[in-house]
Every structure is written in structure tokens, then in C-alpha cells.
C-alpha positions as CSV (number, residue, x, y, z in Angstrom):
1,X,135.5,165.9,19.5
2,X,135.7,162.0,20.3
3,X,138.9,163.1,22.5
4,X,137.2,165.8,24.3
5,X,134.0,163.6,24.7
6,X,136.6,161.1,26.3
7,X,138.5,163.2,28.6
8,X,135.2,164.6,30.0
9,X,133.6,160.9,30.2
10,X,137.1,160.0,32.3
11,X,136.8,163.0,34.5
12,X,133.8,162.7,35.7
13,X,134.3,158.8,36.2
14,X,137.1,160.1,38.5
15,X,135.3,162.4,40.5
16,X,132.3,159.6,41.0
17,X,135.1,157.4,42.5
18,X,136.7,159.8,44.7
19,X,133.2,160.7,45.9
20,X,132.0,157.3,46.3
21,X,135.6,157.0,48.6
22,X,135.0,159.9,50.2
23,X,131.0,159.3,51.0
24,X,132.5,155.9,52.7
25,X,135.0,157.2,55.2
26,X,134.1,156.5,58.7
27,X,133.5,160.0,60.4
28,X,135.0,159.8,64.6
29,X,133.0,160.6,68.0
30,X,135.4,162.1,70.2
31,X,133.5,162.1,73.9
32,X,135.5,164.1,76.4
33,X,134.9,162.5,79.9
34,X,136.6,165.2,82.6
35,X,136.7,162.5,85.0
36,X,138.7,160.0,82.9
37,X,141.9,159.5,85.2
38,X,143.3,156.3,84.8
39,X,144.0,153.9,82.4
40,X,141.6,151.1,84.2
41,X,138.5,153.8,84.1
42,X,139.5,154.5,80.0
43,X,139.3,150.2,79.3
44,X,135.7,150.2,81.2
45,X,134.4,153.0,78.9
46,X,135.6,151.4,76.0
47,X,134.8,148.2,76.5
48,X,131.2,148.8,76.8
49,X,131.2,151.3,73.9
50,X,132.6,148.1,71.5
51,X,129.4,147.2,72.7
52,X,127.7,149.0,70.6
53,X,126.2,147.9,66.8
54,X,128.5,149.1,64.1
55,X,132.0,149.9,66.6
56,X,134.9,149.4,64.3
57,X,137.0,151.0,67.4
58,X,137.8,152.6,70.7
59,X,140.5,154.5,71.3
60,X,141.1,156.5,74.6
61,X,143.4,159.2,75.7
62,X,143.9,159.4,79.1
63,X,145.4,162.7,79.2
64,X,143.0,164.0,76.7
65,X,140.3,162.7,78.6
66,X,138.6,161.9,75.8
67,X,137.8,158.9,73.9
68,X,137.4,158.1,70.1
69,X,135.0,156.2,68.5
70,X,135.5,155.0,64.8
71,X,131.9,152.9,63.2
72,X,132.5,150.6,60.8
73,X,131.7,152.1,57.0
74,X,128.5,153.2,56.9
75,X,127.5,153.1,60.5
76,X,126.4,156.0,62.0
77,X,126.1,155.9,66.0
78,X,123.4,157.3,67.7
79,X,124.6,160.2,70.5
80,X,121.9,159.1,72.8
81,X,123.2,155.3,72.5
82,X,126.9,156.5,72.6
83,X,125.9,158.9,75.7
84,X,124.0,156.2,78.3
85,X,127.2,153.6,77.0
86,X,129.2,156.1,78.8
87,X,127.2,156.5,81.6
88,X,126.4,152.9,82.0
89,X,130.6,152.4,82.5
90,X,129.9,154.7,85.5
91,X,132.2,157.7,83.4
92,X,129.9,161.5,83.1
93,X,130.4,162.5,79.3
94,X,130.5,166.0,79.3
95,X,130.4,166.7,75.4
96,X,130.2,164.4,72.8
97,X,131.0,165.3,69.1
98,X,130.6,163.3,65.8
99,X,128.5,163.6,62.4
100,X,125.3,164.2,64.0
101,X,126.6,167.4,65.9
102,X,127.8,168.6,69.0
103,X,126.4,167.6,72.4
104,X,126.7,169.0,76.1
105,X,124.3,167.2,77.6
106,X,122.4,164.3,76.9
107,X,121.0,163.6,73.0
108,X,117.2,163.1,72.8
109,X,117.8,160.4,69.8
């Protein structure tokens, strides 16, 4: 009974960690910016989005058009916040995707 009692008491220890690891994985927002031509245009964007509390990193891909933007652990970015970045770099997001959903147009929050 002890090793039963154990074996449950290490299992469930296990699944705490990998939950705990899980929970703390930085989640991506891709933004897809049609306009995005050149590699000059792609620094601008991301330079302002490092900008931004809680930016870990910016990645962009030209021929994707898109750019990728990984928070620090535990950091969630606003859309809104992550949107106007965008637009402040003079760049039109056109949809924006991370943990707080999908967006076409500009986030309220």
C-alpha cells in the first residue's frame, strides 16, 4: 500500500511540474503586415515593438510578411498596445494573432 501511495504521490508531483513548465511557456504574436517589403521596413517595426514592456523578442519574415513577437515569461501583450506599435512604425497590421485571440482590425484593449 506504502508503494502504491508512493508511486501515486510521484505521479502527481510530475504532472505539477510539467504543468507548472507548461503554464510558463511564452505564447507568440504573429502580426502579418501585407505591406512589409523590405528588410529596412521589417527593423523599424521591430524596433519599436522591443519597445514595448515585457518583449523578450522580435523576429520578422520578410517574405512572410509577418513578424513574431515572443514576451518574456509571464507577459502577456496587449493587442491594442502591439497594434498602434505597428502603426506608430508607419507599417498597417492587417491581422494580429496571439493568446488573447485573433484580430483584423484594431483591438479595443
Amino acid at each position: 500500500m506504502k508503494q502504491v501511495i508512493a508511486a501515486f504521490a510521484l505521479a502527481v508531483g510530475m504532472i505539477a511540474l510539467a504543468v507548472t513548465a507548461y503554464a510558463g511557456e511564452p505564447v507568440p504574436t504573429t502580426i502579418l503586415i501585407p505591406d512589409l517589403h523590405c528588410a529596412a521596413c521589417a527593423k523599424k517595426v521591430t524596433t519599436k515593438l522591443t519597445t514595448l514592456p515585457g518583449v523578450a523578442k522580435a523576429e520578422a519574415d520578410v517574405k512572410a510578411k509577418t513578424i513574431t513577437l515572443t514576451p518574456k515569461v509571464g507577459t502577456v501583450f496587449s493587442p491594442k498596445a502591439v497594434w498602434e506599435a505597428v502603426e506608430q512604425a508607419e507599417e498597417v497590421p492587417t491581422k494580429l494573432t496571439g493568446p488573447s485571440g485573433t484580430f483584423t482590425k484594431k483591438p479595443l484593449s
